[in-house]
C-alpha positions in Angstrom: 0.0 0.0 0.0 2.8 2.4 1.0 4.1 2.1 -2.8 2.6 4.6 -5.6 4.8 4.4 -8.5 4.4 7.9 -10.6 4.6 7.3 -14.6 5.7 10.5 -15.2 8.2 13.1 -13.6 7.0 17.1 -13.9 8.7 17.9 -16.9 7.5 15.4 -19.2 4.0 14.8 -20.2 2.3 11.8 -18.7 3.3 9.0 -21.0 6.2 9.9 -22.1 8.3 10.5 -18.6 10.3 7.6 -16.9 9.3 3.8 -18.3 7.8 1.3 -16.1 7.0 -2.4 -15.8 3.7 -3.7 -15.5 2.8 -4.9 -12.1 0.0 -5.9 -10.1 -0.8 -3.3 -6.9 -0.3 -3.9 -3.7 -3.9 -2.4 -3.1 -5.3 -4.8 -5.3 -8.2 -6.6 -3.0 -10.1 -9.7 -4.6 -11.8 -11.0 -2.5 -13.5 -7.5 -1.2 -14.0 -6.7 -4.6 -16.0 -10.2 -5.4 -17.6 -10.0 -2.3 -18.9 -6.3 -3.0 -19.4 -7.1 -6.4 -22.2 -9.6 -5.2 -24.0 -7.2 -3.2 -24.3 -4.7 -6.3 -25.8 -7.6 -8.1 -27.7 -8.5 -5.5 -29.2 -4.7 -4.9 -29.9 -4.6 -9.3 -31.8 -8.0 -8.7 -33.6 -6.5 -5.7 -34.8 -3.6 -7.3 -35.7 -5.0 -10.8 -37.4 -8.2 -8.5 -39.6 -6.2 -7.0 -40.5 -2.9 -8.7 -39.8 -3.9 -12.4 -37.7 -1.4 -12.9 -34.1 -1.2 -13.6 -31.8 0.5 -11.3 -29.6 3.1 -13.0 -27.3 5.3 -11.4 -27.0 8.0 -13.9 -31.0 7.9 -14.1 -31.9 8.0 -10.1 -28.9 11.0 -10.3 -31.1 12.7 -13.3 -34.3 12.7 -11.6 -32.6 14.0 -8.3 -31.3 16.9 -9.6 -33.8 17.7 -12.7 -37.3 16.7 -11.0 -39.2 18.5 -8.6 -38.0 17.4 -5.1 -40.9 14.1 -4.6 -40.2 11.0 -2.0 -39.3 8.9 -5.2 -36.7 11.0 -6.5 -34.9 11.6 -3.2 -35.5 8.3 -2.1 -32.5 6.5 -3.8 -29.4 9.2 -3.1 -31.4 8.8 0.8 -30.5 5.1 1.0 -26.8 5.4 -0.1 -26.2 8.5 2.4 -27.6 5.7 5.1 -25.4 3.2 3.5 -22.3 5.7 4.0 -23.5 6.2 7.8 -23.6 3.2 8.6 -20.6 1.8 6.6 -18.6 4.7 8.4 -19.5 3.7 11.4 -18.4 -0.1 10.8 -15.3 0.9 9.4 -14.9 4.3 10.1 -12.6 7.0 8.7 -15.2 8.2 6.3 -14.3 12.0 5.4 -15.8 14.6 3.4 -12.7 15.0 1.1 -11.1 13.8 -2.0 -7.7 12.1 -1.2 -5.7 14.8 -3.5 -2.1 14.8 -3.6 -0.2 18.3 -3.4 -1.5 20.7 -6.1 -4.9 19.8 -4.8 -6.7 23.3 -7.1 -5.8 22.0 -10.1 -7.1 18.1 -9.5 -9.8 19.5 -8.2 -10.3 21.4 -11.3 -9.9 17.7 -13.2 -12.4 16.5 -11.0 -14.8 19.0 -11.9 -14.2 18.7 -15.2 -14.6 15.2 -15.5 -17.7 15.1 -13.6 -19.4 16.9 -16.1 -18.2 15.0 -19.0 -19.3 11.8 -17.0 -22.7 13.7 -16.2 -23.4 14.9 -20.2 -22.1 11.3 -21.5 -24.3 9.2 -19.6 -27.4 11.4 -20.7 -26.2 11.3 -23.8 -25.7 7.5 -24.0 -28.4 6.4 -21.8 -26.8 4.8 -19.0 -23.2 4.2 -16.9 -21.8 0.9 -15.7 -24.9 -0.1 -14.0 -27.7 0.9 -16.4 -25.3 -0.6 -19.3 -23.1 -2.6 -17.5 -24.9 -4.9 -14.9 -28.2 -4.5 -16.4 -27.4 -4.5 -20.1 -24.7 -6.7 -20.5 -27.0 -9.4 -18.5 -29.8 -8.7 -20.5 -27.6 -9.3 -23.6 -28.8 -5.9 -25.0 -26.8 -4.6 -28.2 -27.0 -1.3 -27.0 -25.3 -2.6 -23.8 -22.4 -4.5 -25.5 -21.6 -1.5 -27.8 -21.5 1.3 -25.2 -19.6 -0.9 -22.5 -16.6 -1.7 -24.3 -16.4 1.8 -25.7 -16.6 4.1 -22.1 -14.2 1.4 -21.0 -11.6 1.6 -23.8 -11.8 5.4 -23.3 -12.0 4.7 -20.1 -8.6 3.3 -20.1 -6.9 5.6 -22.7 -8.0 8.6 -20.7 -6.9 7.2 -17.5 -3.4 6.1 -18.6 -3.0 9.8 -20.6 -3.7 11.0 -17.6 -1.6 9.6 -15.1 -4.7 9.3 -13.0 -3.7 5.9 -10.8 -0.8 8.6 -9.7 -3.1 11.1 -9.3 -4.8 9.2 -6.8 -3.2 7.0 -4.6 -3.8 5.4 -2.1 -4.4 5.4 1.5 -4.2 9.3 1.2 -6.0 10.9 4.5 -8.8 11.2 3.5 -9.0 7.1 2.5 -7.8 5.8 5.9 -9.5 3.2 7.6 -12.1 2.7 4.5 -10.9 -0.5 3.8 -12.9 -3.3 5.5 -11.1 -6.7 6.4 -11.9 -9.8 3.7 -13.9 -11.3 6.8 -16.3 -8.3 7.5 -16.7 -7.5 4.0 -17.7 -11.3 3.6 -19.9 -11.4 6.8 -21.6 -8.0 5.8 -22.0 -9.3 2.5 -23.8 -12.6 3.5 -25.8 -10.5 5.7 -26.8 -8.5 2.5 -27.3 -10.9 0.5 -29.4 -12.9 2.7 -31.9 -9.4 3.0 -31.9 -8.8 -0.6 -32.5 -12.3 -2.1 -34.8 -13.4 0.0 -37.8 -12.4 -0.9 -37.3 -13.2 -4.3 -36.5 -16.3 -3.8 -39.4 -17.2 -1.7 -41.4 -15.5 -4.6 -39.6 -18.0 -7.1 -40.5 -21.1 -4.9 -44.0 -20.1 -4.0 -45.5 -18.5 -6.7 -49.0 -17.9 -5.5 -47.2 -15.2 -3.0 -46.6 -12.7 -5.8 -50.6 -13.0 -7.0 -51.6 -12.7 -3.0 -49.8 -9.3 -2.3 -51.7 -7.7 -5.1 -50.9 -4.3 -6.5 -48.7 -2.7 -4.1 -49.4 1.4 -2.7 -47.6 3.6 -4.3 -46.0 4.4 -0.9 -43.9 1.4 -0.8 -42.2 2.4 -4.1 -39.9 5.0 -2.2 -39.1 2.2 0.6 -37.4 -0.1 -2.0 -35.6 2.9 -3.5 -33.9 3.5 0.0 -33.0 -0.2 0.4 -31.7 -0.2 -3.4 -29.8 3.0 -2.3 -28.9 1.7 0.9 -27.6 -1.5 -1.0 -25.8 -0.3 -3.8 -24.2 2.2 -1.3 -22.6 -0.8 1.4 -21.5 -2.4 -1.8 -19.2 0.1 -3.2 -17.9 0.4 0.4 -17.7 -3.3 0.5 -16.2 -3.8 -2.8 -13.4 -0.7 -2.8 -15.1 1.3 -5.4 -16.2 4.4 -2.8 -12.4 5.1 -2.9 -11.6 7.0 -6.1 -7.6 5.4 -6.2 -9.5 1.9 -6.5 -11.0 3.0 -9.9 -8.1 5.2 -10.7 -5.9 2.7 -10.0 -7.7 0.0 -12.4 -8.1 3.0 -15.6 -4.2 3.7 -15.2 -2.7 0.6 -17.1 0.5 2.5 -16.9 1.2 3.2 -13.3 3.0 0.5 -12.9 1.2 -0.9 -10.1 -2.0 -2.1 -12.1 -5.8 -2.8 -9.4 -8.0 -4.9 -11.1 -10.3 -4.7 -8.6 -13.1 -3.3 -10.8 -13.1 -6.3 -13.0 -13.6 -8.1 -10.1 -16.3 -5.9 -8.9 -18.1 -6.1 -12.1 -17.5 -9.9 -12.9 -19.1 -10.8 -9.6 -22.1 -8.6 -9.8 -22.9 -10.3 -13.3 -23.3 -13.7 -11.3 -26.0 -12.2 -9.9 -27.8 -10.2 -12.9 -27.1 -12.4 -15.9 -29.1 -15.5 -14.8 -31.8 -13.0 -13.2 -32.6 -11.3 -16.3 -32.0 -14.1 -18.7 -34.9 -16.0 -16.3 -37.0 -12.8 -16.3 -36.7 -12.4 -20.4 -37.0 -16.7 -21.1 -39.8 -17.3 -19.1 -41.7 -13.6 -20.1 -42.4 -12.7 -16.0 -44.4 -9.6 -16.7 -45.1 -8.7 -13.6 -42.9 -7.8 -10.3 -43.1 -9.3 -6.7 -44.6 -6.2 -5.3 -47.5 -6.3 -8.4 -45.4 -3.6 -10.8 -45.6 -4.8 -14.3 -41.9 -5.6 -15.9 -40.5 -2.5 -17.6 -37.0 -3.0 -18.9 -35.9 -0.9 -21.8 -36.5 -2.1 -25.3 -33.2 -3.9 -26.4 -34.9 -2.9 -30.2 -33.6 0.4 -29.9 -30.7 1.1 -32.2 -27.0 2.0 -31.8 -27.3 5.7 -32.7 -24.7 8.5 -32.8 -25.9 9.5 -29.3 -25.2 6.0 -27.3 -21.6 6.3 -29.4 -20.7 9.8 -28.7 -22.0 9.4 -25.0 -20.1 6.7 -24.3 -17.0 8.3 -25.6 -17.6 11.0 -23.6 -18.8 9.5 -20.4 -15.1 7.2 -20.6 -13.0 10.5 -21.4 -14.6 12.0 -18.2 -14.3 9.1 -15.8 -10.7 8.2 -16.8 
């Protein structure tokens, strides 16, 4: 952890300063990241199970900020704001910082900057890695398998041009103590699971429970947003991928000190998704546990200019 290999010295640009061989980090945390990974999946699976609806990231950050304030659109960013409470005080060390290194205006700047090419991208292209990536890769949606592989190659080229893994390393200040053991982050995750997946499961064994709760109030819609929130939230923490030098650190192929994690991350939650949806779509479910009719997006919809040039510009930004 205490190692942080820089690619490039001051005066040359980010690529072309002092060669490096390719190494695996030191900060590089598998099993954390798998065991994280499964509680994403497990929250998507949740939140499609019962509501019918996908759960997208970029969208629940859309209707936050564009909507008029309303219990469903603040009910999501309310349940990862739990999820940071209580993860902070399992693990505590949680900060209201980025870990920036010396020069800390102009990162902040990059930051900034990024954020709204990661902001305008996913508009643009209708979705980040969870809309495209653990919904739309599972659902084996073209749209999905176009726009994934592009934000992540840019993803990558930006990252490395950048210099970001040095950028960000880790265990800065504002990163201490963030890091959960491989037990806790396995026990917590069990316990997740267990909250998540249950009810759907029981669905899937009984059947006649899904026709006997009926429709569902409207009021209950808002509750499964804040455990969706609260769920996608712990597994971020769980996984790694609340500290920005984990995803740095995995966009910067030439740091010299390479953290897959994210793979992992990603890989695991697909465990989860990929035989949900590929049951939802093969056996035609149409309607939810909580009496929602099934909307998933229409996997019809073309590869148009806009999914291309979103994606583009939603991997520039986050690299």
């Amino acid at each position: 952890r205490d190692a942080c290999p820089h690619v490039a010295s001051s005066s040359e640009g980010p690529l072309l300063g002092q060669m490096v061989s390719f190494s695996i980090s030191s900060d590089f945390s598998p099993a954390q990241a798998l065991a994280g990974g499964a509680v994403l999946g497990a929250t998507v699976v949740f939140k499609t199970g019962m509501l019918g609806a996908v759960l997208g990231v970029s969208c629940a950050t859309r209707r936050f900020i564009s909507a008029r304030p309303s219990p469903r659109s603040l009910s999501f960013p309310f349940g990862i704001l739990i999820s940071g409470i209580l993860m902070s005080i399992s693990y505590g060390g949680f900060e209201p910082m980025m870990p920036l290194r010396d020069g800390g205006t102009e990162l902040l700047a990059r930051l900034l900057f990024g954020s709204l090419l990661v902001g305008f991208g996913t508009s643009l292209g209708d979705g980040c890695t969870s809309g495209h990536g653990l919904t739309g890769l599972a659902r084996l949606s073209p749209r999905s398998w176009v726009a994934v592989p592009l934000f992540m190659a840019f993803g990558f080229a930006s990252g490395t041009f950048c210099s970001s893994g040095g950028a960000f390393s880790p265990k800065q200040p504002a990163e201490e103590d963030e890091d959960p053991s491989v037990g806790s982050a396995i026990a917590a995750s069990g316990l997740l699971l267990v909250l998540l997946l249950f009810p759907l499961a029981l669905a899937l064994l009984v059947p006649s429970i899904r026709g006997r709760l009926g429709q569902a109030p409207a009021s209950v819609e808002p509750v499964v947003d804040v455990i969706s929130g609260m769920g996608f939230g712990c597994g971020l923490v769980i996984s790694g991928m609340a500290r920005p030098s984990k995803v740095a650190g995995f966009l910067d192929v030439a740091s010299g000190a390479w953290d897959p994690s994210l793979a992992f991350v990603m890989g695991s939650a697909l465990l989860f998704t990929f035989p949900f949806f590929q049951y939802l779509e093969r056996t035609h479910v149409d309607v939810a546990m909580l009496g929602k009719p099934v909307a998933l997006p229409e996997k019809t919809k073309p590869v148009d200019y806009k999914l291309i040039t979103g994606s583009i510009i939603f991997g520039v930004g986050w690299g």
